[in-house]
C-alpha positions in Angstrom: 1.1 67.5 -51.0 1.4 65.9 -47.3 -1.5 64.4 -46.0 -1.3 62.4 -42.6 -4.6 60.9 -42.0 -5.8 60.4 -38.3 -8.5 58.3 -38.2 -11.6 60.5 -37.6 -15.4 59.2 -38.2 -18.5 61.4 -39.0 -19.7 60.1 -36.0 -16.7 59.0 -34.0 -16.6 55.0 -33.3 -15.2 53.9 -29.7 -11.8 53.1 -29.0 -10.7 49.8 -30.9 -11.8 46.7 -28.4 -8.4 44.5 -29.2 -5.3 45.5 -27.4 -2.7 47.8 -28.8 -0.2 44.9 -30.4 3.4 45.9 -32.0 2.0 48.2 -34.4 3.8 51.4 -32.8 5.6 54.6 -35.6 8.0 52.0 -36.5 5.4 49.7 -38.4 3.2 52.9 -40.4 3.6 52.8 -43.8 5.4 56.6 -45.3 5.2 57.3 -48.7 7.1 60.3 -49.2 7.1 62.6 -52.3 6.7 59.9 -54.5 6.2 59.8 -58.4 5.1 57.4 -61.2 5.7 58.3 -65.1 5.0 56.3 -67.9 6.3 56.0 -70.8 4.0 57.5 -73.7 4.6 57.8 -77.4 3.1 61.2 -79.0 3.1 62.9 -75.6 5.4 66.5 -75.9 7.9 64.7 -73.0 7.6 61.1 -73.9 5.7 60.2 -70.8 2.7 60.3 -68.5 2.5 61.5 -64.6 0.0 59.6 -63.1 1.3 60.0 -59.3 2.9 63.5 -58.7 4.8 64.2 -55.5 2.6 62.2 -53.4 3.3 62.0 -49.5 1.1 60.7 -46.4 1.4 58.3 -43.6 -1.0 55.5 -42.7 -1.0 54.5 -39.3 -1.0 51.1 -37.4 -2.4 52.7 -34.5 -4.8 53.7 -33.7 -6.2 51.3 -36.3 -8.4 53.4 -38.7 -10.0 53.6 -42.7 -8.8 56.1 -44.9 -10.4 56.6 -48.0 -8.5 57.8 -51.5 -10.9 59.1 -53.5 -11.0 60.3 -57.2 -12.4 60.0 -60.6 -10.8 56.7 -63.2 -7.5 57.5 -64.1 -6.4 60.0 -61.2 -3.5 57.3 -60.0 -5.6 55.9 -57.1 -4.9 52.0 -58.1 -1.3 53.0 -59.5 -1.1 54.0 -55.4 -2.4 50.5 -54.4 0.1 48.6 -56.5 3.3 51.2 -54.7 2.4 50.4 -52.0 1.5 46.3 -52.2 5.2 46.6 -53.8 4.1 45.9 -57.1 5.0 48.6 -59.0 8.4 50.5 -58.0 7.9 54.3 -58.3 10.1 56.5 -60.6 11.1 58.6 -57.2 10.4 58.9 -54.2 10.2 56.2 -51.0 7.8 54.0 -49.3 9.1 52.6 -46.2 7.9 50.0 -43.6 9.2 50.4 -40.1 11.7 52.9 -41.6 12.7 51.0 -44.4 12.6 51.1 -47.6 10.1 47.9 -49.1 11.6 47.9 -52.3 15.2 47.0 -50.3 14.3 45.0 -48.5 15.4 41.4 -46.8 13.6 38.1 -47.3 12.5 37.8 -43.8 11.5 41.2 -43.9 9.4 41.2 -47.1 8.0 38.2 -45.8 6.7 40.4 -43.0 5.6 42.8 -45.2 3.4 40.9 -47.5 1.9 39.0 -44.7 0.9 42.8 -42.7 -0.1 44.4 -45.8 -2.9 42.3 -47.7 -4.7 43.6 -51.0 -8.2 42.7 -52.1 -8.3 44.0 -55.3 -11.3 45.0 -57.5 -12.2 41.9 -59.6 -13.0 38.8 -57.3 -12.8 36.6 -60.2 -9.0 37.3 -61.4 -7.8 36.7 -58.1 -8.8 32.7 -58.8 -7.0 29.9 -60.7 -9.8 28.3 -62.8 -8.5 25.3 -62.1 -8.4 24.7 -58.5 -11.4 24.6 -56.0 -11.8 28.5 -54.0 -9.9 26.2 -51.0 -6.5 26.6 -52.0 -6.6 30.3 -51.6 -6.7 30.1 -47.8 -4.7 26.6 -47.9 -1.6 28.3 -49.6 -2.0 31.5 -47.0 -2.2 29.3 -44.1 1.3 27.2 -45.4 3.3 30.5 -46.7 2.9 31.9 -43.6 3.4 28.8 -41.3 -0.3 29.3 -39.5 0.0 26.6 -38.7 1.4 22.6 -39.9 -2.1 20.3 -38.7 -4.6 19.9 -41.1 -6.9 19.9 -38.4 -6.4 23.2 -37.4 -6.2 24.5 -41.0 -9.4 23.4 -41.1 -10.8 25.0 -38.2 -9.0 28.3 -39.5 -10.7 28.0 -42.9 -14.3 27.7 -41.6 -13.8 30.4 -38.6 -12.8 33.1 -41.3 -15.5 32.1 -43.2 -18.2 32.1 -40.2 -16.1 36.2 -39.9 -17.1 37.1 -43.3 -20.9 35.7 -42.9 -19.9 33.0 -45.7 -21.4 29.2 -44.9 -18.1 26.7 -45.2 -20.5 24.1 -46.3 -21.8 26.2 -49.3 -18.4 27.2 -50.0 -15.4 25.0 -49.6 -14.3 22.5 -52.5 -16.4 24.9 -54.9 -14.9 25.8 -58.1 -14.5 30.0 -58.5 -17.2 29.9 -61.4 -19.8 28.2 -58.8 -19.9 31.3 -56.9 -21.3 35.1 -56.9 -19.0 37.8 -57.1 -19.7 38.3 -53.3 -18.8 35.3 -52.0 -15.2 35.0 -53.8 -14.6 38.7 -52.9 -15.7 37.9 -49.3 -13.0 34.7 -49.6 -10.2 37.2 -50.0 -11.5 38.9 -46.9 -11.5 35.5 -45.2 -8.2 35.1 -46.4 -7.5 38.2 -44.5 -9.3 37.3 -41.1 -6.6 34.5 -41.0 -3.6 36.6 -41.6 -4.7 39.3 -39.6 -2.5 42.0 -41.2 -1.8 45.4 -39.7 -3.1 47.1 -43.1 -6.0 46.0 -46.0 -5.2 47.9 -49.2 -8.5 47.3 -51.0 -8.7 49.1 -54.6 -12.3 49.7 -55.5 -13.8 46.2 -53.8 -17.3 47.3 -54.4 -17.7 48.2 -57.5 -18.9 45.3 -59.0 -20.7 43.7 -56.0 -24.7 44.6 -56.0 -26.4 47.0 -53.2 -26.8 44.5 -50.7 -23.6 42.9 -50.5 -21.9 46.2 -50.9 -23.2 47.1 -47.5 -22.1 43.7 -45.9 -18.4 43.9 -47.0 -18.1 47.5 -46.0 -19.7 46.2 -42.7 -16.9 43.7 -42.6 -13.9 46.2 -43.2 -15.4 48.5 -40.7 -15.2 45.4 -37.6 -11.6 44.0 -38.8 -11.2 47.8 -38.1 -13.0 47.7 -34.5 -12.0 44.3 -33.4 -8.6 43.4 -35.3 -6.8 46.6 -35.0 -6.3 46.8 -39.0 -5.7 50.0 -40.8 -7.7 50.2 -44.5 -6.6 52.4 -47.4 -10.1 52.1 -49.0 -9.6 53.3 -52.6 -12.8 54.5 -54.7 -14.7 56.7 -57.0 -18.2 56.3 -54.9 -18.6 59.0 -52.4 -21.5 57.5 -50.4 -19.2 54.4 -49.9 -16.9 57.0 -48.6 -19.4 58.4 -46.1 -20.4 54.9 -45.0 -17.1 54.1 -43.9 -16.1 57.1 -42.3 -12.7 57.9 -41.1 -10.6 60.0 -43.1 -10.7 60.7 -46.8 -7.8 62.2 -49.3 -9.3 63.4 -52.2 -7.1 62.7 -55.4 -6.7 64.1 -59.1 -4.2 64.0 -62.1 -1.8 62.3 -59.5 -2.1 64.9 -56.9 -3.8 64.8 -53.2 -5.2 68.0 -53.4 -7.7 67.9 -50.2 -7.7 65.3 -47.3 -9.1 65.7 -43.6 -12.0 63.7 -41.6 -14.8 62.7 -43.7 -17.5 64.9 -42.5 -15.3 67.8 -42.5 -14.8 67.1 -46.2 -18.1 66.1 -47.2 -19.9 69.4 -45.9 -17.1 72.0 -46.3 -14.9 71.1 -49.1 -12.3 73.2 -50.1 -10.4 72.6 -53.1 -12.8 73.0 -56.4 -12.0 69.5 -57.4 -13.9 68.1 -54.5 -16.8 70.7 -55.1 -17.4 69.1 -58.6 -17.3 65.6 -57.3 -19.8 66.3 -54.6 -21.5 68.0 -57.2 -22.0 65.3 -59.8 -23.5 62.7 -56.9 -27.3 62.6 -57.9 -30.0 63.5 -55.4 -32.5 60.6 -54.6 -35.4 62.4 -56.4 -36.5 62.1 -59.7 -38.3 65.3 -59.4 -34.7 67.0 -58.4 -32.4 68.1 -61.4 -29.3 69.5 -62.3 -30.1 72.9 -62.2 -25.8 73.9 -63.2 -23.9 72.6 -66.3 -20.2 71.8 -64.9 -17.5 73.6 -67.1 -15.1 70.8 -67.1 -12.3 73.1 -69.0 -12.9 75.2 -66.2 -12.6 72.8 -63.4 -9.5 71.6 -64.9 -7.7 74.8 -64.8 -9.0 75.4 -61.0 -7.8 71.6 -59.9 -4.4 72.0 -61.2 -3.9 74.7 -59.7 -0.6 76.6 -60.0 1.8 73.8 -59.4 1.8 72.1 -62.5 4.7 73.0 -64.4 4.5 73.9 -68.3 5.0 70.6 -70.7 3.9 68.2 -68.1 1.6 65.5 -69.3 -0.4 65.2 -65.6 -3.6 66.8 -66.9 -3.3 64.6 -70.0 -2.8 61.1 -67.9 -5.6 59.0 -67.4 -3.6 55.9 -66.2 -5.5 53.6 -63.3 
């Protein structure tokens, strides 16, 4: 299934303040019909399908969010780590610019990596013990030659703090196990205010940050949106996170995009039964309101996979993240 996202909000944001940089049709990111199997001992094939013929654009410009949405084990991270080049697909092509990122040259996957940045969902992992939270941005600012004076490494460090409403002084030459969750996940989004990529691929951020913070670092993807010109793949399982961002939304299962369109258009007309039973399961905030309908999951599954999936294929057995 295709899906193009085009960068539409529930209630539609103005035009992006920055001006339009080099992020024209040759810098979107294509994924086009691309697949992942695993190999699986005791399956009936010998492997998995966690991503099945899987093809949409995201755009540079104009700079937007769009959301992947699905339940644990639908192949929404196994997405994130194509796309960051971390995981090579079993067929298929993602291409940069027009070229293929798993070809390509030094100076070009140097480009790459600096214009597509991950923040991934446990803050924690992304830290060496060992060394103070510093050296993250200190090894950004030298890989990508930011610049050579310490002075103005520095000044880089504490501005992209200041972005992400982090103090420097509470912050810098602290070890990762002196801080909350939210403040080393809000480091990797400092981290990103410095590089100032083209796209964020960030695979369930929130999930382990508390209410509050939540809403601050979906504040902050939402104006590197406005006032960067980035472009966000926002993966998650959390609908109202969804909402809150707005944008556009592709709705995943088993592998397969089987809805995608603007967020609102989603939300209040879904189509596919997939999306139905998600929308479903999100709790009312009442106590006195209850779930008056038991959801037939059997069911469901036969009306999600619809009939594309070929006999002997694993995909409705996979649950691989």
């Amino acid at each position: 299934m295709s899906a193009s996202p085009a960068g539409a909000n529930p209630d539609p944001a103005p035009e992006p303040s920055v001006p339009r940089r080099d992020n024209g049709p040759d810098k979107d990111i294509e994924l086009r019909q691309v697949e992942q199997r695993f190999h699986a001992r005791g399956s009936a094939t010998g492997f998995l399908t966690a991503v099945h013929d899987t093809s949409f654009t995201l755009r540079a410009y104009p700079p937007h969010i769009v959301s992947l949405v699905g339940q644990s084990g639908s192949g929404k991270s196994t997405i994130a780590r194509i796309i960051l080049g971390l995981q090579q697909p079993t067929s298929g092509t993602v291409t940069y610019g027009g070229k293929d990122i798993f070809s390509l040259s030094r100076a070009d996957y140097d480009d790459y990596r600096r214009n597509v940045q991950p923040v991934f969902q446990d803050p924690y992992a992304i830290f060496n013990p060992v060394y103070r939270v510093d050296r993250v941005l200190r090894t950004a600012i030298k890989k990508f030659g930011l610049t050579s004076s310490k002075a103005r490494a520095a000044e880089l460090m504490e501005e992209s703090l200041e972005a992400v409403k982090l103090d420097p002084a509470q912050v810098l030459g602290r070890y990762p196990h002196q801080l909350s969750g939210g403040q080393r996940q809000r480091i990797m989004l400092a981290r990103v205010h410095m590089l100032r990529p083209r796209f964020i691929i960030a695979d369930e951020p929130v999930s382990m940050l508390d209410a509050q913070v939540r809403k601050l670092f979906l504040d902050i993807l939402v104006d590197f949106q406005r006032d960067y010109g980035m472009t966000t793949l926002f993966i998650t399982h959390d609908l109202s996170t969804v909402y809150y961002v707005g944008g556009d939304v592709m709705v995943i299962t088993k592998g397969r995009v089987v809805e995608q369109g603007p967020v609102a258009e989603v939300m209040h007309t879904p189509r596919h039964p997939y999306t139905k039973m998600l929308l479903a399961s999100v709790p009312q905030p009442d106590p006195d309101a209850r779930w008056t309908d038991r959801i037939d999951l059997e069911e469901a599954e036969r009306e999600e996979a619809g009939p594309e999936v070929p006999p002997g294929d694993q995909a409705l057995e996979a649950r691989v993240p």
